[in-house]
N, C-alpha and C positions, 0 to 999 in steps of 0.2 A: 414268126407271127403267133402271136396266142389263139388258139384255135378251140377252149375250154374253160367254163365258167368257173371263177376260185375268188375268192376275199380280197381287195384293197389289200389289206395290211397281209395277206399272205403273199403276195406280189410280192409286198416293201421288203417282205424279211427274204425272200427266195432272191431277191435282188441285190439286196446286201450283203448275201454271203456269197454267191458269186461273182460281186467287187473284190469281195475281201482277199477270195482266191488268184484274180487276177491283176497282175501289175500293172504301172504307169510304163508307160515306154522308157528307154533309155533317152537321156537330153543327148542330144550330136549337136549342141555348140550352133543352135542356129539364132540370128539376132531375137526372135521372139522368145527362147529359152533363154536368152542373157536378159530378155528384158523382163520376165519373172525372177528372174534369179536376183537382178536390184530390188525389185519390188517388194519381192520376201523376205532380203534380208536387212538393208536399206531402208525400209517401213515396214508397215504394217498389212501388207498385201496386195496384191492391184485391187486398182480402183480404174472404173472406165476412164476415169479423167487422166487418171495418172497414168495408165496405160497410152491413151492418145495422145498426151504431151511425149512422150519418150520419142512414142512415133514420128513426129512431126519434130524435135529436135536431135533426135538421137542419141546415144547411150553416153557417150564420151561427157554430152554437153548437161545432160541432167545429174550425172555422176558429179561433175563440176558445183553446181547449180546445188547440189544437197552437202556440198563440201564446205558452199560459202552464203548458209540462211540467211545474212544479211541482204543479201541479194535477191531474195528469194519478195514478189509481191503479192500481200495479202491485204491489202486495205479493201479490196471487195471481196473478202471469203467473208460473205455475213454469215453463214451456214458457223463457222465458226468462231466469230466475236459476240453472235447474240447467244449461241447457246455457253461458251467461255462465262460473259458479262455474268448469266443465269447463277454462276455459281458462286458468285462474289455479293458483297454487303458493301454499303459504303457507310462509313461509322463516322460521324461529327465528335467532335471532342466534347464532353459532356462534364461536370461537376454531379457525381454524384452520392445523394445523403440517404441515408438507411433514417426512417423514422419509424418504423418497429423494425426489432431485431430479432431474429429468429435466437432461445435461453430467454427472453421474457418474459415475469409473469403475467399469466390469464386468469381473469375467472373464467371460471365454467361449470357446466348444469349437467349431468347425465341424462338422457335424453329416455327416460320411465314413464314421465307424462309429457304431454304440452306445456311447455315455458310459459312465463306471462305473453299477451299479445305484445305487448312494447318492450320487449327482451333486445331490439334490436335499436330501439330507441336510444339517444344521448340519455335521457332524463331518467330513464329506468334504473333501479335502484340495486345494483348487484351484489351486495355489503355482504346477502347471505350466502351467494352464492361459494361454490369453491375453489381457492386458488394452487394455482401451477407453472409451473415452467413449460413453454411450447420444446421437442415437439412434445405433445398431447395423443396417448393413444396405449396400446399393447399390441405384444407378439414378434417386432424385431429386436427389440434388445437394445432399440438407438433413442428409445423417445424417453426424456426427463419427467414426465409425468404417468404414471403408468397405471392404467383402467383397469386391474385384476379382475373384475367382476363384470365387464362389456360381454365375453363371449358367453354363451348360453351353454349351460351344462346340462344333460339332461339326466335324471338317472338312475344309476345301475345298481343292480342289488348286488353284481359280482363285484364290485369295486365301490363298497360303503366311505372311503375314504372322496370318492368325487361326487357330494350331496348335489341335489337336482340346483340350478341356478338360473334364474331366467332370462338375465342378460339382456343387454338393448342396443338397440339398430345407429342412436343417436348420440353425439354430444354438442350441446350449443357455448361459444365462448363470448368474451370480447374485451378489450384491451382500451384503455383510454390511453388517449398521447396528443401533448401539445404544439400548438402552432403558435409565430409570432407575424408580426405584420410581411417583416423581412422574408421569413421562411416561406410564406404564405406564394409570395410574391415570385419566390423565385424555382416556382414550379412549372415546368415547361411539359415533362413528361412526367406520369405519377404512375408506378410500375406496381402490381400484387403479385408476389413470388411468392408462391405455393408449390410444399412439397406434402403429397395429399393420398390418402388410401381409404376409402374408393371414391364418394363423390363427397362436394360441398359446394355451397351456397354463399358470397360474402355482403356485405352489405357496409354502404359505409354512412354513419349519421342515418342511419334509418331505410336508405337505399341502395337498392339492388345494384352489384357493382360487376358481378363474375359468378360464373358454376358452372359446375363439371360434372357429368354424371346422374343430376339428380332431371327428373319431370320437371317439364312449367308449369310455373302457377304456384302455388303454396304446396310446399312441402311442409308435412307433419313427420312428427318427431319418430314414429316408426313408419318412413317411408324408406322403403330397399335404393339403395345408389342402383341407377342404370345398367352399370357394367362396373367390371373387376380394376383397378389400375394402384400399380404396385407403387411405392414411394421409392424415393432414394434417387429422382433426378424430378430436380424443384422445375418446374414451369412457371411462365412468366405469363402473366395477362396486364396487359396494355388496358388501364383502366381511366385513360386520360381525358376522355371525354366525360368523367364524373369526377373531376377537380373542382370544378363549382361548387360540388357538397361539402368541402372545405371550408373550415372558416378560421378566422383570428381566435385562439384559448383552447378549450379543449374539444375532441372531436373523438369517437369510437369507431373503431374494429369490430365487426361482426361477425359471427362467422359458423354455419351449423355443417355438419361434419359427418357422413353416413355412412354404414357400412354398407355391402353389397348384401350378407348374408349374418342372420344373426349368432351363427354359428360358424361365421369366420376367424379364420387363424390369425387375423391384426387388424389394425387401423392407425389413423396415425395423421395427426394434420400439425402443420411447420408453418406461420407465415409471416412473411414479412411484406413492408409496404415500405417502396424507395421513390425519391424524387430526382428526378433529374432535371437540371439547368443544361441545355446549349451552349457553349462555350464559343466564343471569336477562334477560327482557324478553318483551314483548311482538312476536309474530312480524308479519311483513311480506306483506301480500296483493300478489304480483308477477307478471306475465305471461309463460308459460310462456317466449314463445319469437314471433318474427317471424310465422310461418306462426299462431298461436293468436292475435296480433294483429291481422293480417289476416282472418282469421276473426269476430273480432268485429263487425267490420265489417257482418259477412252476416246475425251472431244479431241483434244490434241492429237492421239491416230488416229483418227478416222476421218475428221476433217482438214486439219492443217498438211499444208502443200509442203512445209520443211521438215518430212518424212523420217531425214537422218536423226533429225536434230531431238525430234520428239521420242526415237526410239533410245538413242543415245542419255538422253534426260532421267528415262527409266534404268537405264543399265547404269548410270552411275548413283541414284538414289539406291538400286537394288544391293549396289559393291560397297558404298556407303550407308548401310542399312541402318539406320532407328527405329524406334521402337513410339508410337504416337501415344498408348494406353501410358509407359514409362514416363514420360513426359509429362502426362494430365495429371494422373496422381502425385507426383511430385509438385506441380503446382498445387492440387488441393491443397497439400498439408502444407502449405504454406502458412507462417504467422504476419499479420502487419508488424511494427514497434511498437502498439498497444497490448500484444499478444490476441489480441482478435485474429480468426482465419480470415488470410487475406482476399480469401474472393471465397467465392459460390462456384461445386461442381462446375455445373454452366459456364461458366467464364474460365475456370480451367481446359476445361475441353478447349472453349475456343480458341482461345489463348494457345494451346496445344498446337492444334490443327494451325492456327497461323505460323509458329515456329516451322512447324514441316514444312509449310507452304515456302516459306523464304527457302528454308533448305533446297528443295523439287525446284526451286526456281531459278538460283545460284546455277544448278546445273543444266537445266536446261538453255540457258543464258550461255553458259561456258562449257558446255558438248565437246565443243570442239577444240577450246582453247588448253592450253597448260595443266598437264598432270600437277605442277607445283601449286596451281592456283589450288584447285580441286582439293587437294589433299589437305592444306591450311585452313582453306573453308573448311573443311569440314572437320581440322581440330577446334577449332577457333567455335565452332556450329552449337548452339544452346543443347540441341536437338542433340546432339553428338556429347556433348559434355555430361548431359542429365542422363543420356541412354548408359552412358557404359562407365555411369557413377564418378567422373571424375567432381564433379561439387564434391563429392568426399576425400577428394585427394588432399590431403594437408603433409605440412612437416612433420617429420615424428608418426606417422598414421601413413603412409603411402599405400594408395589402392591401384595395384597393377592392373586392373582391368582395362584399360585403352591405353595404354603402354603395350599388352598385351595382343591387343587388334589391328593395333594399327602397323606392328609389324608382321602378325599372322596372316591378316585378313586384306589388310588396306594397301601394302606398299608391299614387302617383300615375299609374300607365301609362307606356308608351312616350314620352320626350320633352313630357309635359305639364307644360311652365313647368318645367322644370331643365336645368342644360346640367353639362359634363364637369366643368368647376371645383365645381360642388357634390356630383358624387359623390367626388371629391378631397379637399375641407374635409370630408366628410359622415363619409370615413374616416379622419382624423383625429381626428372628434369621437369614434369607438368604438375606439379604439387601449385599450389594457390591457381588454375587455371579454376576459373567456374564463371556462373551466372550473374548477370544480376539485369534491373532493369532501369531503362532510364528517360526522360521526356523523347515525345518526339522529335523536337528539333535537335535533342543531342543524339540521336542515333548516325551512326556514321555506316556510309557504303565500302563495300571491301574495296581492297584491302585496309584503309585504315582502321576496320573495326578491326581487326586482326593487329597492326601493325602498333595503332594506336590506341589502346582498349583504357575504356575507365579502372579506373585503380583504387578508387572509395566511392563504393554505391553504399556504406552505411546512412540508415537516415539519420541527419545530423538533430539533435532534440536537445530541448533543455528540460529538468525536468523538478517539480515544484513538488516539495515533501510536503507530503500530510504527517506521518506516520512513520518514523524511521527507528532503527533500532535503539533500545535506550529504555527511560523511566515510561513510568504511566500504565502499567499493564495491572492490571489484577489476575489472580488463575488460583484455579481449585484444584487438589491433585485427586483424582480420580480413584477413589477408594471405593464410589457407593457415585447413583446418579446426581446432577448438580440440581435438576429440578424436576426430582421426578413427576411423572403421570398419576394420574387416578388411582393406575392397575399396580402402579408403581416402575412402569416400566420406562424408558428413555423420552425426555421430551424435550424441546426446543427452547422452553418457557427461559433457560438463565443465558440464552442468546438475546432474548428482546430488549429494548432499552427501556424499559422500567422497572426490568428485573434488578432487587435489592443485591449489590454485590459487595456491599459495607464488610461483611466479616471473611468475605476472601482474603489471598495473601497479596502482596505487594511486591514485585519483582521490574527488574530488567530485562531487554533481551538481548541476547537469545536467552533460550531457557530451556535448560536440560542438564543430563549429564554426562559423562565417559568419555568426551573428548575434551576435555580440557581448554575449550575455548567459549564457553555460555557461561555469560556473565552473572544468571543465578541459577545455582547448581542445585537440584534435585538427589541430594544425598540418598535420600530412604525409600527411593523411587525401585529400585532393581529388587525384583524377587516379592514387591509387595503392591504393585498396583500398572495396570497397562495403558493409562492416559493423565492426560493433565487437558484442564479445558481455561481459554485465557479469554480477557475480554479489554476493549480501551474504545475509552471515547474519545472523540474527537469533535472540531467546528468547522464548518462550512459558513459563508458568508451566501453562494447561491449554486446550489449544483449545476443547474445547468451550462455556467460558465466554463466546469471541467471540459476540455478536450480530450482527454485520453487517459482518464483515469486507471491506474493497473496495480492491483496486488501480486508484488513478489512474495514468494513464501519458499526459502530453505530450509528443508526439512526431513526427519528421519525420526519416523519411518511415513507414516502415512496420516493424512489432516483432512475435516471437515471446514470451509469456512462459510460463517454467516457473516452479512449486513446488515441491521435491526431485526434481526429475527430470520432474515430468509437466506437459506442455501444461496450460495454463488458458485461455489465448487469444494472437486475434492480430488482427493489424489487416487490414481487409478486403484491402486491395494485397497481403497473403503469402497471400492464400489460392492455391490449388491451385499450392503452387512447392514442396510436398516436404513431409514428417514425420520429422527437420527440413530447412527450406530449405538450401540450400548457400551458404558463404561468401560467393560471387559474385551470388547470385542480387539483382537489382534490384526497388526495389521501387515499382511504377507501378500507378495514378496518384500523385502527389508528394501529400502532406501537411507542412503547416506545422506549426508547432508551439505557433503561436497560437491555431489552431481547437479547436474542445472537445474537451476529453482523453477519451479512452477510459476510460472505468469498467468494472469485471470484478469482477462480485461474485464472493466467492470462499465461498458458504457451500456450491456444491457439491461443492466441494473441501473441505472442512470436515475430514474423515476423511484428506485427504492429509496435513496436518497433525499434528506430535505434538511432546508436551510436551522441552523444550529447546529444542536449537540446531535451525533450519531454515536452507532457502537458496532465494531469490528469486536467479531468473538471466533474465534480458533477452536475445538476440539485435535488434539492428536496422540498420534496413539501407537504403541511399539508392537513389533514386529510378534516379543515373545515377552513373556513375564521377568525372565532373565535376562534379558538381552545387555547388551554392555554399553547401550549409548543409547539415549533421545535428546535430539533437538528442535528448537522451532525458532524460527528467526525470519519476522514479515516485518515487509517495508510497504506500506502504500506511497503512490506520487502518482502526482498527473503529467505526462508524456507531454510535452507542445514541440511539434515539428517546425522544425526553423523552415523559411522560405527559401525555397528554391528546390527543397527535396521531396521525391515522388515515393509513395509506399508500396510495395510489391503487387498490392491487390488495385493501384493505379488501372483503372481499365484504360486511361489515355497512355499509356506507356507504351516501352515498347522493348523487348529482351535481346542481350545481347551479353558477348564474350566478356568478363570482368579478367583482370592481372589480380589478385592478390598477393599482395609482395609482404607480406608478414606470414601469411600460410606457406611460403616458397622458401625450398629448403635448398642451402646457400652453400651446403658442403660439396666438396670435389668429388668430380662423377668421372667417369670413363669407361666409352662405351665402342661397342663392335672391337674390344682388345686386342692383340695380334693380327689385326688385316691392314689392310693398306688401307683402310677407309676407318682409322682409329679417332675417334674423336673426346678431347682432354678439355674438360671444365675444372677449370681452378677454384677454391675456394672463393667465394662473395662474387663479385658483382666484376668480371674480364672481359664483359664486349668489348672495353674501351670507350661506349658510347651515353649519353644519357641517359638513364631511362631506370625505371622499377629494377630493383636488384634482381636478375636470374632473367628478364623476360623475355631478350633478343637472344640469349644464349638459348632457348628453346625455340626461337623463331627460327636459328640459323640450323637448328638440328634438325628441324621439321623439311627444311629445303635440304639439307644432306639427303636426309632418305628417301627424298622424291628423286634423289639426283642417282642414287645409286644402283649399282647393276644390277643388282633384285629385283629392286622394283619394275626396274624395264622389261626382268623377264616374267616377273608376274603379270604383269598390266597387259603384256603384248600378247604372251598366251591366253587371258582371259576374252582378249579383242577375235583373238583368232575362234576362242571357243563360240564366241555372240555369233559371230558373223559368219565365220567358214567352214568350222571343222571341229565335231565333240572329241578326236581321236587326238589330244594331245594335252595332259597337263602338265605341271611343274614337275610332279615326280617321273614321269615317263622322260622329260627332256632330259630330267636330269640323271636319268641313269644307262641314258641313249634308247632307248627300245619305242621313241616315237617316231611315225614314221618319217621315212628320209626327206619328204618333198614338204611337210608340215614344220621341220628341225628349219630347212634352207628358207623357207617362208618365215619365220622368228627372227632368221640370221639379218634377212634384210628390213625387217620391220625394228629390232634392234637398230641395226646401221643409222635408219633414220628417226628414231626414238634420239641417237646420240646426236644426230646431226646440227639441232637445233640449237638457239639458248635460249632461253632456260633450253633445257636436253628436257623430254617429253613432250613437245608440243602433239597434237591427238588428230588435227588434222592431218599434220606430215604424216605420223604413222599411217592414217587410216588409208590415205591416196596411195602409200606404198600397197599398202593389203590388198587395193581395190583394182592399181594398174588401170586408171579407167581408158589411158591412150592405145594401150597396146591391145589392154584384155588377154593377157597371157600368164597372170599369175595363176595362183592354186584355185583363188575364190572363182574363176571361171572354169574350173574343170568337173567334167562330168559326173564325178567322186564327191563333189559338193553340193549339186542340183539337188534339191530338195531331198536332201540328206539330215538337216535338224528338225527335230517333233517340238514344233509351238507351245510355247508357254501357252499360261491359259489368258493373259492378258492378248497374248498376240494372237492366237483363237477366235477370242471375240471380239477385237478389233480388225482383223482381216476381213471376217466374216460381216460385219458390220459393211465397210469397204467394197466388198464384192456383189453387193447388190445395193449401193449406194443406199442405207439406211439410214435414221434419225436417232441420235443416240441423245435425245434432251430430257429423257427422264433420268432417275438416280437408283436405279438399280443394278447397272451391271457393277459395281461393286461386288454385291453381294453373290451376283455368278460366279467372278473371280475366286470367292470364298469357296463356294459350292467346289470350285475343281483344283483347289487349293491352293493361292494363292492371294492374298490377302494382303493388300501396299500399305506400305507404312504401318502398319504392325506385326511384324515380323519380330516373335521372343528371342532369337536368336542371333547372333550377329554374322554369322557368315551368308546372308542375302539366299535369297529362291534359286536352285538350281541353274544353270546354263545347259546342262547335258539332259538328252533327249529322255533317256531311261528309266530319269526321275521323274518325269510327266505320264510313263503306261504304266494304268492299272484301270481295272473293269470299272472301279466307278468313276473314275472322272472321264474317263472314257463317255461314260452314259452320261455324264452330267452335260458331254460335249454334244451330245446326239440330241437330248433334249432341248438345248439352248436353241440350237439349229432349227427344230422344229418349230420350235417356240416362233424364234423370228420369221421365218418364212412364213409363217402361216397369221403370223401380227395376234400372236394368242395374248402379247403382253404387250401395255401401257410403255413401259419405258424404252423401249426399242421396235420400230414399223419402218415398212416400205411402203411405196406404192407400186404394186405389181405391175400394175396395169400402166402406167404411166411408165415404167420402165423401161418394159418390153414395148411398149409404141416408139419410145424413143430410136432406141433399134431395130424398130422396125421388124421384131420377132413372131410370125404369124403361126410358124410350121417346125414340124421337131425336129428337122436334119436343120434347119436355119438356128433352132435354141442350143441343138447340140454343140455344132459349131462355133457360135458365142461364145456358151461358156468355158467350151475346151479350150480357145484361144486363150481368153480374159486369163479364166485359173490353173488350166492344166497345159498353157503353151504350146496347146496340138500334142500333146504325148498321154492322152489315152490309149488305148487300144482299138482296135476294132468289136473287140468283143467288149468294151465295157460302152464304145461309140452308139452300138448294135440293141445293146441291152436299156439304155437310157433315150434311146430315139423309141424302141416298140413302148416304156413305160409311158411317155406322151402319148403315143396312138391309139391308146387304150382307155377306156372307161373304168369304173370302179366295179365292176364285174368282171373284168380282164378281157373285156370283146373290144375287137377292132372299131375306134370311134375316131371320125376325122375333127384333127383340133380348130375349133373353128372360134376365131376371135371376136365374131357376131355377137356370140352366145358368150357374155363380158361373165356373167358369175360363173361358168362351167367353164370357161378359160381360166377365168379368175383361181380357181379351186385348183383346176389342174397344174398350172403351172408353180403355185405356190407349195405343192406336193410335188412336183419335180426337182424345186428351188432345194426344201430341206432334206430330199434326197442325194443331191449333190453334194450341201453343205457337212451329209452324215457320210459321205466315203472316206475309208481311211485314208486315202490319198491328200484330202484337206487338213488332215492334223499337222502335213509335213512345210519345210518351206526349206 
């Protein structure tokens, strides 16, 4: 009995460290130690519910019962499917058209005074204003029009080179762009995608449409944005209830742009304006988003009754680990066939995150089923292909990296029976394996996406020259500028289309020289001049009938090109050498002109364009003064996509495994050499059976190595490590020094690994492992009782479970992060630990203690109880009744007396440590105590273990 006044929290800490010093009891093998002992390992922890089913059917029959989830009924876990539902979108098939394009130009005003009042008006006259390429701003490095003179310098006599500047808080834009009756019409959705640093304001035709950041009411031109917000992930505003302000002809963009501080380090505004059409079809149930993915994770243990299945789902996502970050970015840099990027950040992410999601789902669908399934899936897996670079696998070029995983990591372990030459031959055999994407109705369910994969996802196009190579060029060779400035220094003026270019020269292309394939050779060019600048007109009949206008340009070493005057692009070597570069300027690193040509879609330029003559004008420019080679060789044409083919940045699409049978390298392999499991591919195409040359000969090597004896010992020792025992890996079995009763545990879980056909079926093994008839294997001995130290997913899913909690917010993600474990992004590819050792260290430790507290006491939004409601349900008034509980519930009756003893006086006590009787009357002083008793339970080390 406490008999002396002392601190709350000097209690908690006096109390925890004498948990810490005393043990859990030994388990003696009594049915409610067998029946934690499913629960911890089996799921995700007890749960009252699932403790009292076991009871009431007994151990044999739930053991069964989580063997075979089909059986398992959940049609009234709502607790489950609404909060599941929460994390899903349902997406309608849409048509959707970009009518401003993020690379357009803008005018725009620097924000020094007040604009005119009708600056945002159609009729306002912006002729003087100045033009640019969006994005619009300074300070990252990323934006095409760059405001040198926005931040505010102030200054210093120590540094005369940084004169004072005063700099301004604003810039105001706006963009004209036409409608036709058609397009007008077929606006169902009209979207404003801004990628924006700090706040703005837009307006469309005059009216207020969207803002971020700034005060209501009239913002003036140095008015501070609200708050800070960094660019580089565009947001979307739904501006669809101002599509009325639309009209037939032309219509403006408005758009004023603030910084937070005038002495901030950037700014930066990007926007675009898309319309979406509704499409006939059936919509798409798709995962919000990475963070709702990982989240699933948490609903699935904590609410769902098929225990096994959900735990199993993560352990095979963890064994087959991707990478979701690997993924995103590689969609970013995706091109359409216009050479436009195929989507927006945004849509890669999602896009991402839905990949994963099929992946997470495959397995948890097939838990239980066929190690051969599993494994195919997940060569065959987008996710899988893009994680560990196989889209780069080609003939001639093989990238051994998933050649190299999949028999390290995936199937046979470290060095068991394969040497370097078969991960060499092994990447060979997956050369042409990669991505591509395709309509929904031709997506196909495994196995035939696997079995039967597309084999030409090129989009098929026809494509209509403007501009190909040949006559009609004029070019200046670059001694002195073509048109100079004022000052005399570089100017745009012999790119516009009324610049006189009568007394230029007349040539072919390509045009250069040293490689002996440009049709007009620059003899006098080496050692006397570093550019040539080219220019050719051409006719349009109506541009906007272009679909996919694109300038190719092969080229060495580096090029500026214009459209009547205005930049369109350049080659990375001219970036930051001027607007435009100067004659002389060199252009490094060297590019050949054999490497892939630069494509530059040009539908953002769309509008620079108009009916008649135009004029495509080139600058380019060598590497060095000397150099031994320049060339230049552009083709324009416009792209038109034949019907029936979908473009990468397809948002109705959907990604899956492509065969490329021209990347797949056809020469004779043979592999695992000298063993009884030697496997010989002949030269071309020896399945004997129909199909892509090389494609079944790596489907049947894929089921080889699911089938072989490696893999069985891999797979079976990893099942053993989840579930029973950290005291055995591949190297200890294999050099015998594991122990004797974990080796004989293998031998039979092997046996019936082989027993099956396919040989790994995952339910047999695991009913071997589990013995749930007899209960006489290893997993029910004493030496296994809460012997494993909990991931941190199983941590806060158990814990969640043990006081039947509400996990519908979307934060425990980011706990998982906290104590380091972080799903579906994982850099790595050998997956989050299984063994205990890897889980203790002081801080996640704390990170574990605080979680705990967190929830018991409902300090956070995304995860509560109700205590009170709990504990009535149980009927728990009094602390030998709470003690009781939950020693049964969590610790199986194997506390101590001394920890029984120590946690009964914590209840009987007040927050002065004097003897208070718990009186359930008094609902907020029950309330409070028992929610401190709650996260003092949930902080003994005893809770880490399972």
């Amino acid at each position: 009995m406490v008999t002396y006044r002392f601190s709350r929290l000097c209690f908690l800490i006096a109390l925890s460290l004498l948990i810490l010093s005393i043990p859990v009891s030994e388990a003696d093998g009594t049915d409610l130690e067998k029946a934690g002992q499913v629960l911890n390992r089996l799921g995700y922890g007890p749960s009252p519910a699932d403790m009292a089913r076991i009871k009431q059917m007994g151990l044999s029959a739930y053991i069964a019962e989580q063997l075979d989830p089909a059986g398992i009924e959940e049609s009234d876990n709502f607790r489950l499917y609404q909060t599941e539902d929460a994390l899903f979108t349902m997406k309608y098939p849409v048509r959707e058209t970009t009518l401003i394009m993020s690379g357009q130009y803008w005018h725009y005003r620097k924000g020094t005074s007040e604009p005119h009042t009708a600056w945002k008006l159609f009729r306002f006259n912006d002729s003087r204003w100045l033009r640019g390429r969006t994005g619009i701003g300074f300070g990252d490095g990323d934006d095409q029009t760059v405001l040198n003179d926005m931040h505010r310098i102030n200054d210093d006599p120590e540094t005369p080179e940084d004169e004072s500047r005063p700099g301004y808080l604003s810039v105001h834009m706006r963009h004209t762009f036409t409608l036709d009756a058609e397009s007008l019409a077929d606006i169902d959705d009209l979207i404003l995608r801004v990628d924006y640093d700090d706040g703005f304001k837009a307006y469309l035709n005059g009216f207020e449409v969207a803002r971020a950041n700034l005060p209501e009411g009239i913002v003036s031109h140095d008015t501070r944005a609200t708050r800070s917000h960094e660019a580089g992930t565009p947001r979307d505003f739904d501006i669809s209830d101002h599509k009325d302000k639309l009209r037939t002809g032309a219509n403006v963009l408005a758009i004023q742009v603030h910084n937070r501080s005038i002495t901030s380090s950037d700014l930066s505004m990007t926007p675009e304006l898309l319309s979406r059409k509704i499409l006939l079809g059936a919509p798409r149930r798709l995962i919000q988003g990475i963070n709702e993915l990982q989240q699933l994770v948490h609903v699935r243990g904590v609410y769902s009754r098929k225990q096994l299945q959900a735990v199993l789902a993560e352990f095979w996502e963890n064994h087959f680990t991707t990478d979701y970050d690997k993924v995103a970015d590689y969609l970013d840099d995706l091109k359409n066939s216009d050479a436009a990027d195929a989507m927006p950040q945004a849509q890669a992410r999602a896009e991402a995150a839905e990949i994963e999601y099929r992946e997470y789902q495959f397995f948890y669908d097939n838990a239980l089923g066929n190690f051969e399934d599993l494994l195919l899936y997940s060569a065959t897996s987008p996710s899988m292909l893009i994680y560990l670079d196989n889209v780069l696998n080609v003939k001639g070029k093989a990238n051994e990296n998933y050649a190299r995983e999949i028999l390290e990591l995936f199937a046979f372990g470290v060095d068991n029976r394969y040497k370097q030459k078969d991960i060499e031959q092994l990447a060979k055999c997956f050369t042409g394996w990669t991505v591509c994407k395709v309509a929904q109705d031709q997506a196909q369910s495994f196995p035939e996406s696997a079995l039967l994969p597309p084999t030409d996802c090129e989009v098929q196009s026809e494509e209509i020259v403007l501009i190909d190579l040949g006559s009609g060029w004029k070019f200046f060779k670059g001694i002195q500028e073509p048109a100079p400035a004022a000052d005399g220094g570089p100017s745009t003026g012999w790119a516009k289309p009324e610049f006189d270019d009568f007394k230029w020269l007349r040539g072919r292309t390509g045009i250069g020289y040293g490689d002996g394939d440009d049709a007009t050779v620059l003899s006098d060019m080496r050692g006397n001049y570093y550019s040539i600048y080219l220019r050719r007109r051409f006719l349009l009949d109506d541009p906007e009938k272009l679909e996919n206008p694109v300038l190719e340009i092969k080229y060495d070493d580096g090029f500026v090109a214009y459209l009547n005057g205005d930049e369109i692009g350049r080659s990375s070597n001219m970036e930051g050498l001027g607007s435009p570069p100067a004659h002389d300027a060199d252009a490094t690193p060297n590019h050949e002109v054999t490497a892939a040509p630069a494509l530059i879609s040009l539908k953002p330029f769309r509008d620079i364009l108009k009916p008649g003559e135009n004029v495509l004008a080139i600058q380019v420019h060598n590497g060095t003064l000397n150099s031994s080679d320049l060339s230049i060789r552009p083709r324009l044409f416009d792209r038109r996509i034949l019907p029936g083919n979908i473009e990468k940045g397809d948002i109705n699409g959907v990604w899956t495994f492509r065969f490329d049978a021209g990347k797949h390298d056809t020469s004779a392999k043979i592999l695992f050499d000298g063993t009884p499991y030697k496997i010989v591919i002949p030269e071309g195409n020896s399945s004997g059976r129909p199909e892509p040359t090389g494609l079944n000969n790596t489907l049947d090597i894929v089921r080889s190595i699911a089938r072989h004896p490696s893999t069985a010992e891999f797979i079976c020792i990893k099942l053993i490590q989840k579930f029973v025992s950290d005291d055995i890996t591949l190297a200890t079995y294999k050099d015998g020094t594991a122990p004797a009763e974990l080796q004989a545990l293998l031998t039979e879980m092997l046996a019936a690994w082989n027993w099956t056909m396919p040989k790994g079926n995952i339910k047999t093994v695991m009913e071997t492992m589990l013995d749930p008839v007899n209960q006489s294997s290893l997993f029910w001995s004493e030496t296994a009782y809460r012997s494993k130290v909990k991931t941190p997913v199983e941590f806060v899913n158990s814990s969640l479970r043990a006081i039947d909690a509400e996990a519908n917010g979307k934060g425990l993600p980011g706990l998982n992060d906290d104590m380091g474990m972080h799903l579906f992004t994982r850099d790595d590819p050998d997956g989050y630990s299984e063994l205990g050792s890897d889980w203790i260290d002081t801080s996640s430790m704390l990170e574990r203690i605080d979680f705990v507290r967190d929830l018991a006491q409902n300090r956070k939004a995304d995860y509560y109880w109700d205590s009170l409601l709990f504990f009535d349900k149980q009927n728990l008034t009094n602390p030998v009744q709470i003690v009781d509980y939950f020693d049964e519930l969590l610790y199986q009756n194997t506390l101590t007396e001394a920890n029984r003893n120590l946690l009964i006086e914590y209840l009987a006590t007040n927050s002065d440590g004097i003897s208070v009787r718990l009186n359930r009357a008094a609902s907020e002083v029950f309330k409070v105590r028992i929610e401190e008793f709650v996260g003092l339970l949930l902080s003994m080390p005893q809770w880490n273990f399972q």
